[in-house]
C-alpha positions in Angstrom: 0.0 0.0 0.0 3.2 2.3 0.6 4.1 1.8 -3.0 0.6 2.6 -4.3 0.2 5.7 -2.7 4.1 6.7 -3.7 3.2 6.0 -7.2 0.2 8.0 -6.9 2.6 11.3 -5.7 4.9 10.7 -8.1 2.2 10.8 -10.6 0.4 13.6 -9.4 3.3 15.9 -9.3 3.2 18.9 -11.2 6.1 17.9 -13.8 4.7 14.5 -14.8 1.4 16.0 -15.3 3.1 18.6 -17.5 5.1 16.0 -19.4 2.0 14.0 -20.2 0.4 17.2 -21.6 3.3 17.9 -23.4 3.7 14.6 -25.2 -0.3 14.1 -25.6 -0.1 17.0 -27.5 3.1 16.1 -30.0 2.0 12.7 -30.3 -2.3 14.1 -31.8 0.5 16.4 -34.1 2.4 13.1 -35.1 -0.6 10.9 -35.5 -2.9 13.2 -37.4 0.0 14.1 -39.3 0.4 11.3 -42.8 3.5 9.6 -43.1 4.4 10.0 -39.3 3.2 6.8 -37.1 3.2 6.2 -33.2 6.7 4.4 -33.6 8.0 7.7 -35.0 6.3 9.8 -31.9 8.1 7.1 -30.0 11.5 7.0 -31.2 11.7 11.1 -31.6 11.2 11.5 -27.5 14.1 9.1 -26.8 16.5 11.6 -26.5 14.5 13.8 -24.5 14.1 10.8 -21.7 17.7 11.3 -21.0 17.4 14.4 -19.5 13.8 13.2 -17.2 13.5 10.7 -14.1 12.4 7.7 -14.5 8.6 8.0 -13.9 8.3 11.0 -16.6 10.3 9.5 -19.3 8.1 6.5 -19.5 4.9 8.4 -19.1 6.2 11.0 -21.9 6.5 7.7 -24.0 3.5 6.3 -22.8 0.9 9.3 -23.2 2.4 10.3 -26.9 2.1 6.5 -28.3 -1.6 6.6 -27.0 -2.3 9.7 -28.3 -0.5 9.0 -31.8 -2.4 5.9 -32.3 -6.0 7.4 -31.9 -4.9 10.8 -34.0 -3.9 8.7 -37.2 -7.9 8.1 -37.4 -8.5 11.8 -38.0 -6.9 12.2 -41.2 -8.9 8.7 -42.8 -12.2 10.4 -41.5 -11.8 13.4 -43.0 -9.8 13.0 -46.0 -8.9 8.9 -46.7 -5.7 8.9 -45.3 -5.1 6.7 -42.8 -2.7 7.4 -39.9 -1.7 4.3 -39.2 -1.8 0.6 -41.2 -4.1 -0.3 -38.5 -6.7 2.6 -38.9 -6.4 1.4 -42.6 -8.8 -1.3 -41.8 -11.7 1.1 -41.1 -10.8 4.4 -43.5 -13.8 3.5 -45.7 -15.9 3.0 -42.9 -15.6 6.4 -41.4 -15.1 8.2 -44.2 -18.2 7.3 -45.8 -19.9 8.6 -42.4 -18.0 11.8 -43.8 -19.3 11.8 -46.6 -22.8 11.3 -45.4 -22.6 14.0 -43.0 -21.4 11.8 -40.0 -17.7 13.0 -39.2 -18.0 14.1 -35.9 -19.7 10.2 -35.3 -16.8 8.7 -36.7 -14.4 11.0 -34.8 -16.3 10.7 -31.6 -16.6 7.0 -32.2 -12.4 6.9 -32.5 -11.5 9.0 -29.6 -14.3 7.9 -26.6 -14.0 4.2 -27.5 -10.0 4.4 -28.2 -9.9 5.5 -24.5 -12.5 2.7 -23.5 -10.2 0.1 -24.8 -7.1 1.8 -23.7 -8.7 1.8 -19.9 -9.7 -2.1 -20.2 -6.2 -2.8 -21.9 -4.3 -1.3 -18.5 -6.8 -3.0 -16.0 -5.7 -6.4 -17.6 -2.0 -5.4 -17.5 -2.5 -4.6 -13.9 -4.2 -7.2 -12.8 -3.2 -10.2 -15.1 0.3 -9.6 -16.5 2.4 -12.4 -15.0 -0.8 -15.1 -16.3 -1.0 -13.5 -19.9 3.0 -12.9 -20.5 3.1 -16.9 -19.5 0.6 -17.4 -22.5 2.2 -15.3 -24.8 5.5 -17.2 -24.2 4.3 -20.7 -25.1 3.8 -18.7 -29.0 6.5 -20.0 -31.2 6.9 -19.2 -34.5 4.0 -22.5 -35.6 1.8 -20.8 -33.4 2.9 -17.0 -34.6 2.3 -18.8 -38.8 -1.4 -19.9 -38.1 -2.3 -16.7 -36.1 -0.9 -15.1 -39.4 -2.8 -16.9 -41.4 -5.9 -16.5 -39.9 -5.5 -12.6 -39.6 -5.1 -13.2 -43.9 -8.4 -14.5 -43.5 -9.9 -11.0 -42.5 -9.5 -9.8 -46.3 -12.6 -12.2 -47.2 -14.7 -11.0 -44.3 -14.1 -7.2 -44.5 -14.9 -7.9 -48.1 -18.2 -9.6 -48.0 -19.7 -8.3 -50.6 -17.4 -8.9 -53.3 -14.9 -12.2 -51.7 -13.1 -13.2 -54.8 -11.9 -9.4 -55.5 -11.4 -8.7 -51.8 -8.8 -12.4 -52.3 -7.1 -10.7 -55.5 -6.0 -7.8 -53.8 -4.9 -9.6 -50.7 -2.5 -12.2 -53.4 -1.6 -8.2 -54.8 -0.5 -7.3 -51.5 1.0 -10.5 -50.9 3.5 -10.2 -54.2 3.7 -6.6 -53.3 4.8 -7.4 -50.1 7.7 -10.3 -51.1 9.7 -7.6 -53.1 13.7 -7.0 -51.7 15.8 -9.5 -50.0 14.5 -13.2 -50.0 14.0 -14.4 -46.2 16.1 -16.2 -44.9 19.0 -16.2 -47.7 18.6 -12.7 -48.1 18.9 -13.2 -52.3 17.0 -10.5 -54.2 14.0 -10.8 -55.3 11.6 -8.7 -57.7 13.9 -5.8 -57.8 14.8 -6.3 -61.2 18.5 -5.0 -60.9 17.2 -1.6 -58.5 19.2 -0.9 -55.3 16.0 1.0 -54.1 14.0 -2.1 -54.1 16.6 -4.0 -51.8 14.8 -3.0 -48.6 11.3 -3.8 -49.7 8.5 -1.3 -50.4 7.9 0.5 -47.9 4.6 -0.1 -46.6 3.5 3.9 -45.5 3.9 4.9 -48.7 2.2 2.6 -50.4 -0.6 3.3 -47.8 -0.8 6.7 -48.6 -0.8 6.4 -52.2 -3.4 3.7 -52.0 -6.2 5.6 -50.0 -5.2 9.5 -50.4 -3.7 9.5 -54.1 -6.4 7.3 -55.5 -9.1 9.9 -54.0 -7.2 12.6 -55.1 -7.2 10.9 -58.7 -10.9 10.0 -58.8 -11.9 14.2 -57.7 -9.2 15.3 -61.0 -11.5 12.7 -63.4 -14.8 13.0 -62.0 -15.3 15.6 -59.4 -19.3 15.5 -59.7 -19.7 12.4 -58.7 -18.3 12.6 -55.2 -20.8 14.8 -53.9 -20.1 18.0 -51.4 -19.0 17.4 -47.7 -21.3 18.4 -44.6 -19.1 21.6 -44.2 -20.0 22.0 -40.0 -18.9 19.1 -37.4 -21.3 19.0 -34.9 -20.7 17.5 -31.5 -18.0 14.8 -31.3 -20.1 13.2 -28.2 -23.6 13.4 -29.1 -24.9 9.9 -29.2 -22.0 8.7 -27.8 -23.7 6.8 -24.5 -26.2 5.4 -26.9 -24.2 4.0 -29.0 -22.2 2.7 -25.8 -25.3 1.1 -24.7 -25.9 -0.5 -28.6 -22.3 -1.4 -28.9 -21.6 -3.0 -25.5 -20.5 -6.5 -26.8 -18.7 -5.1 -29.9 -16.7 -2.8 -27.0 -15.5 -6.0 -24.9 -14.8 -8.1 -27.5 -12.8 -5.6 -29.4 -10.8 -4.6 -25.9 -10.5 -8.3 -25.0 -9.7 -9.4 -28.6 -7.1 -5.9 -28.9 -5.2 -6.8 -25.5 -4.8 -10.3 -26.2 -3.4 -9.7 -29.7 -1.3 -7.4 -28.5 0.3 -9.6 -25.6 1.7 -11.5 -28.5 5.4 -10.5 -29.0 5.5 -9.1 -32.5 1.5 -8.4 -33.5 0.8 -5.3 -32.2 -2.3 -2.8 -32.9 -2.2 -3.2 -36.5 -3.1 -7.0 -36.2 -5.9 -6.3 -33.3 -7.5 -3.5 -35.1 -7.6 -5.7 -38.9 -9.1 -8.9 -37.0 -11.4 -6.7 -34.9 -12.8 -5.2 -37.1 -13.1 -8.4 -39.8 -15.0 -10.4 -37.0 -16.9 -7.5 -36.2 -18.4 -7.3 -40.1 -18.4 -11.3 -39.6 -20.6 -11.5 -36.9 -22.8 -8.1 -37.4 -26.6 -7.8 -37.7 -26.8 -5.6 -39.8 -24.4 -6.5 -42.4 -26.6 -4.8 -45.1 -25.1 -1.1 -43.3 -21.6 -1.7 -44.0 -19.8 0.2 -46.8 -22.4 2.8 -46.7 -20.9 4.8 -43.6 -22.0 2.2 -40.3 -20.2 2.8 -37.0 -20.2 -0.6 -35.2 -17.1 -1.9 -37.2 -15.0 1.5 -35.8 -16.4 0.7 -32.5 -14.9 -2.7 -32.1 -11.4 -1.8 -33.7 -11.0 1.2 -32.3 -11.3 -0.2 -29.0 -8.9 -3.2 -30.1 -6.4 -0.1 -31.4 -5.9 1.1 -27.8 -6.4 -1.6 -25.6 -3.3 -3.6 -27.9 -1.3 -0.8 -26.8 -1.3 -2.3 -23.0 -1.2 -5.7 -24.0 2.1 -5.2 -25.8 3.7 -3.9 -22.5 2.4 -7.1 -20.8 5.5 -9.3 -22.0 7.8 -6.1 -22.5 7.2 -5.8 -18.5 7.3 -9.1 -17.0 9.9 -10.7 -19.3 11.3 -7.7 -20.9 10.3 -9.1 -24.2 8.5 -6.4 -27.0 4.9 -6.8 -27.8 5.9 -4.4 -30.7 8.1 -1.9 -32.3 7.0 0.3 -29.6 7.7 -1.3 -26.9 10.8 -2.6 -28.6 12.3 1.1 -27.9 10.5 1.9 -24.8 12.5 -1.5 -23.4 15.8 0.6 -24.2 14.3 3.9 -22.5 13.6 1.8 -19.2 17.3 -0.6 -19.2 18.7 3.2 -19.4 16.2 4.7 -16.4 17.2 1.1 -14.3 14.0 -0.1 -14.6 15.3 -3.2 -15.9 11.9 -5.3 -17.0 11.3 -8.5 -15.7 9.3 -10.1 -12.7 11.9 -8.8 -10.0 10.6 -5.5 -11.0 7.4 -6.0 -9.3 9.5 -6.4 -6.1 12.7 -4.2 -6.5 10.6 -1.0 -7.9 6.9 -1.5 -7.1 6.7 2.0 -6.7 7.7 2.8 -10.1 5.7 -0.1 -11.9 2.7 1.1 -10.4 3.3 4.7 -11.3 3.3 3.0 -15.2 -0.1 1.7 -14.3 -1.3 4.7 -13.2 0.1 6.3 -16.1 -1.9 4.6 -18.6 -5.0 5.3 -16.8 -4.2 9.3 -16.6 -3.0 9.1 -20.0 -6.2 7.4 -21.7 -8.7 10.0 -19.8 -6.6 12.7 -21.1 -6.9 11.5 -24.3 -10.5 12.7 -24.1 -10.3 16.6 -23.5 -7.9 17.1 -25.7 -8.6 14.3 -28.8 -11.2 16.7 -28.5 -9.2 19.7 -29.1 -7.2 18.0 -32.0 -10.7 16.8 -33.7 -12.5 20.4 -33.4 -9.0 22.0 -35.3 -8.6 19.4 -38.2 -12.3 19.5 -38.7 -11.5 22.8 -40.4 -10.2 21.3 -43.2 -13.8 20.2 -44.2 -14.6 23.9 -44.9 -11.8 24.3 -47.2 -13.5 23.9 -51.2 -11.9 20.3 -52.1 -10.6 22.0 -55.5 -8.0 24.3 -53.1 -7.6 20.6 -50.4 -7.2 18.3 -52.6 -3.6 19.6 -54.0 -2.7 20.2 -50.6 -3.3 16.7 -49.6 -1.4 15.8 -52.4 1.5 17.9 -51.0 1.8 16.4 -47.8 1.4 13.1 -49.2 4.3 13.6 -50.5 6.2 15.1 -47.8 4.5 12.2 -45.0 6.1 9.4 -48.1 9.7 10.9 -48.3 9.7 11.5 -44.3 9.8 7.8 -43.5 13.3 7.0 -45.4 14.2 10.7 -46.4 14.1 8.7 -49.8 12.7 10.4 -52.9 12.1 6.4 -54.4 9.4 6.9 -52.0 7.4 9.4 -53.5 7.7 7.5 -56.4 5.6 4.6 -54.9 3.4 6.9 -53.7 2.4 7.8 -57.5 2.3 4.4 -58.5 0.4 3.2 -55.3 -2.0 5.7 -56.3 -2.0 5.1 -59.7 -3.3 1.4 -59.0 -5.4 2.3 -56.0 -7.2 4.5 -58.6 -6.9 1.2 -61.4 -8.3 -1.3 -58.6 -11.4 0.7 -57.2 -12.5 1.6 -60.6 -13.2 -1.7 -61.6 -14.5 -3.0 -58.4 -11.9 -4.4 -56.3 -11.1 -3.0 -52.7 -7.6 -1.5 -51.5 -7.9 -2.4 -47.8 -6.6 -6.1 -48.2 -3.9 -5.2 -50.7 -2.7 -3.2 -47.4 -3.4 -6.8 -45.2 -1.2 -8.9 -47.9 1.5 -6.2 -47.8 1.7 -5.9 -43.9 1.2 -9.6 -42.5 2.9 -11.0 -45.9 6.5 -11.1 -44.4 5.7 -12.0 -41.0 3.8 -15.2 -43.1 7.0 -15.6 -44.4 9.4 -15.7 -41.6 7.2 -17.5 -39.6 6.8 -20.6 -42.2 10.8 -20.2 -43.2 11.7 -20.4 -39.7 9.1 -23.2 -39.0 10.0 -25.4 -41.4 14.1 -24.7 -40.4 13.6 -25.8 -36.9 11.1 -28.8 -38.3 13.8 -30.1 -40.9 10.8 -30.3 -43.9 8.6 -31.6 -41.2 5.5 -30.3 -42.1 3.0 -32.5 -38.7 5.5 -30.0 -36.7 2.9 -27.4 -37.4 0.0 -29.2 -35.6 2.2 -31.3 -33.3 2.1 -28.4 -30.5 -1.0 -28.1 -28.7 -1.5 -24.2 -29.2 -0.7 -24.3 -32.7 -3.2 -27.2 -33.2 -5.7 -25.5 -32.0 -5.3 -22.3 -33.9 -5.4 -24.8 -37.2 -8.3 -26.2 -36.7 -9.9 -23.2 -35.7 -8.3 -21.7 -39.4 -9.2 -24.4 -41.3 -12.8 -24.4 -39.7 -12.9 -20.8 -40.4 -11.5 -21.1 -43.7 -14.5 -24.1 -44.3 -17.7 -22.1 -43.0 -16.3 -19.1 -44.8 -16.3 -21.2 -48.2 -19.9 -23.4 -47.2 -21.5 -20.2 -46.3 -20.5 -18.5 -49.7 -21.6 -21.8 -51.5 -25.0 -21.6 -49.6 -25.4 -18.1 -50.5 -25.2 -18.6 -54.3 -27.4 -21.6 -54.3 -30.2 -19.5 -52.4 -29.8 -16.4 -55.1 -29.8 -18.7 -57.6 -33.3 -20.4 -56.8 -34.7 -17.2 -55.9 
């Protein structure tokens, strides 16, 4: 109880508070800003932790990830670009809400349910870190190949409407995504002879160009035919406790499903927030709604987005193992502040570990005054006549693109990410899964390379472990309904 309420005046004092406001507000600028992800926000306040204690350098990281994380779904409300890969799985979603007149819906749905699953994420982590970090241990890289393959799977289900082309683009993304160095020989592959090429394309870009460019293309061609904005957004929390009310099941799942995801070393938000918001479409009852602007899918994976966040710091604190990129630097940030992670650090620094708990709860309900702040000044933007925004997109499209590698190859692939974004959508195929293929397609990779390595060609290895057993009959059972219910489907049109 003495550490608790020393964590509590440690938080409380005047400078972490000021920190926290500090960094909430750089990491909405980072997030809302296209190009510049939460890892960025992250990495960019390392240097300034050398010069803070302990307790403010982790809540400066802590507070700006948050905050970065819900900000990247301003810019896909309001203008298709999506912030983040994993508030790619929803852009269409809430823009269309935009475009019906709903933004301040979508944007209230993002920030009050982002800080709902970011609350339920840090209750689990303080009350059942040891028991999940134990779980997320027994993951191997079988286990880590059929959770992989099942988080393919959401490209059919977020596609509904139109499977086969929703499966194209994700095989797209999946070529897309095997360009550079050959895993594990490291052998080139589909660069045809270009040095630029070596490391991959780079996967922000190709977002940008995908979702932003190909709107910006399809206003030059036909700009009557995307209609004119709602040019006021009204209150971002009207409604907001009825839609709590409707959406209470979609809110837990999405939390649970988010901080379970991210316990798993390596998935992270942009797993939590794709499968979220796939089982959420799966399992809706009112599937007729989506694609025409419907809030329950943003419900579920905006929860998921937030509440991933503290699962990842579930095995980065009791084992000192990442549950992401983030948390992958934050690790270095708290070795340097000797808060060296692992389960003595429940009994050499209680104090401090419980002032990271408290953190994330301070952090989260901050996140609702001023997400607030940050929605009511990018709103704006909807009052600017789309023939004077729509090349200023364009310009920080291309700025966001070349800040990621300072590379002007970059802004190249922006074009041509556009250019096909543009190709695909006008003949009827979605972008989102190309995005899937081109994000989970080298993890599907390393995973299955690595398998097999450790298997020596054995290919029962895959199944032999419990854990990874179960997750293949659970794909393969998914995989099976999925293909009897779209069988079922046709036979019933087809006697109608």
């Amino acid at each position: 109880m003495d550490a608790v309420v020393t964590a509590l005046q440690m938080v409380a004092s005047p400078q972490v508070l000021l920190v926290m406001v500090l960094s909430a507000l750089f990491g909405l600028f980072v997030g809302a800003v296209p190009g510049l992800t939460a890892t960025m926000a992250t990495a960019l306040l390392v240097p300034i932790t050398f010069f803070l204690p302990p307790v403010p350098a982790v809540a400066a990281m802590v507070t700006a990830t948050a905050m970065a994380i819900f900000a990247g779904d301003i810019p896909g409300a309001l203008v298709r670009i999506p912030g983040t890969p994993a508030s790619a799985a929803y852009v269409d979603e809430s823009y269309a809400m935009t475009r019906n007149g709903q933004a301040e819906v979508a944007l209230g749905v993002g920030l009050v349910f982002s800080a709902i699953g970011g609350l339920f994420g840090t209750a689990v982590l303080i009350l059942a870190a040891p028991a999940l970090a134990e779980v997320a241990l027994n993951f191997s890289s079988y286990e880590y190949f059929w959770l992989v393959l099942l988080g393919l799977t959401c490209a059919v289900f977020i596609t509904s409407d139109r499977p086969l082309k929703g499966v194209v683009t994700l095989f797209l993304g999946l070529l897309l995504g095997s360009v550079g160095l050959e895993n594990p020989s490291a052998h080139p592959r589909f660069t045809f002879g270009s040095t630029d090429l070596l490391a991959g394309m780079s996967l922000i870009p190709a977002m940008i160009g995908l979702f932003a460019v190909s709107e910006i293309l399809r206003f030059a061609v036909l700009p009557s035919e995307l209609g004119e904005f709602k040019r006021q957004v009204g209150s971002v929390f009207g409604g907001m406790w009825s839609m709590m009310k409707k959406y209470k099941l979609q809110t837990l799942r999405g939390s649970v499903l988010g901080t379970v995801v991210g316990a798993l070393p390596g998935a992270g938000a942009d797993i939590a927030a794709w499968m979220s918001f796939a089982l959420s479409r799966k399992l809706s009852k009112e599937p007729e709604k989506w694609g025409t602007g419907h809030p329950e899918g943003l419900v579920e994976a905006g929860a998921a987005n937030n509440s991933a966040l503290a699962g990842a710091w579930i095995p980065a604190l009791v084992f000192g193992i990442p549950g992401d990129s983030i948390t992958a630097i934050v690790i270095g940030v708290l070795y340097m502040k000797n808060m060296n992670p692992g389960p003595t650090i429940f009994i050499n620094n209680p104090e401090n570990i419980y002032a990271v708990f408290m953190v994330f709860v301070v952090a989260n309900l901050l996140m609702i005054p001023l997400g607030w702040l940050c929605i009511k000044a990018a709103a704006s933007i909807l009052r600017v006549p789309r023939t004077v925004l729509m090349p200023i997109i364009l310009v920080f499209c291309a700025v966001g693109a070349f800040a990621i590698n300072n590379a002007q190859f970059d802004v190249l692939l922006l074009i041509g990410f556009g250019l096909l974004g543009w190709f695909l959508e006008e003949h009827g195929f979605p972008v989102a899964p190309a995005i899937l293929g081109m994000l989970l397609g080298t993890m599907l990779e390393e995973h299955f390379v690595r398998s097999m390595i450790k298997a020596e060609g054995d290919w029962f290895a895959f199944v032999e472990r419990p854990i990874a057993g179960g997750l293949a009959i659970f794909t393969m059972g998914v995989w099976s309904w999925s293909a009897w219910y779209s069988y079922r489907r046709r036979r019933l049109a087809r006697a109608v």
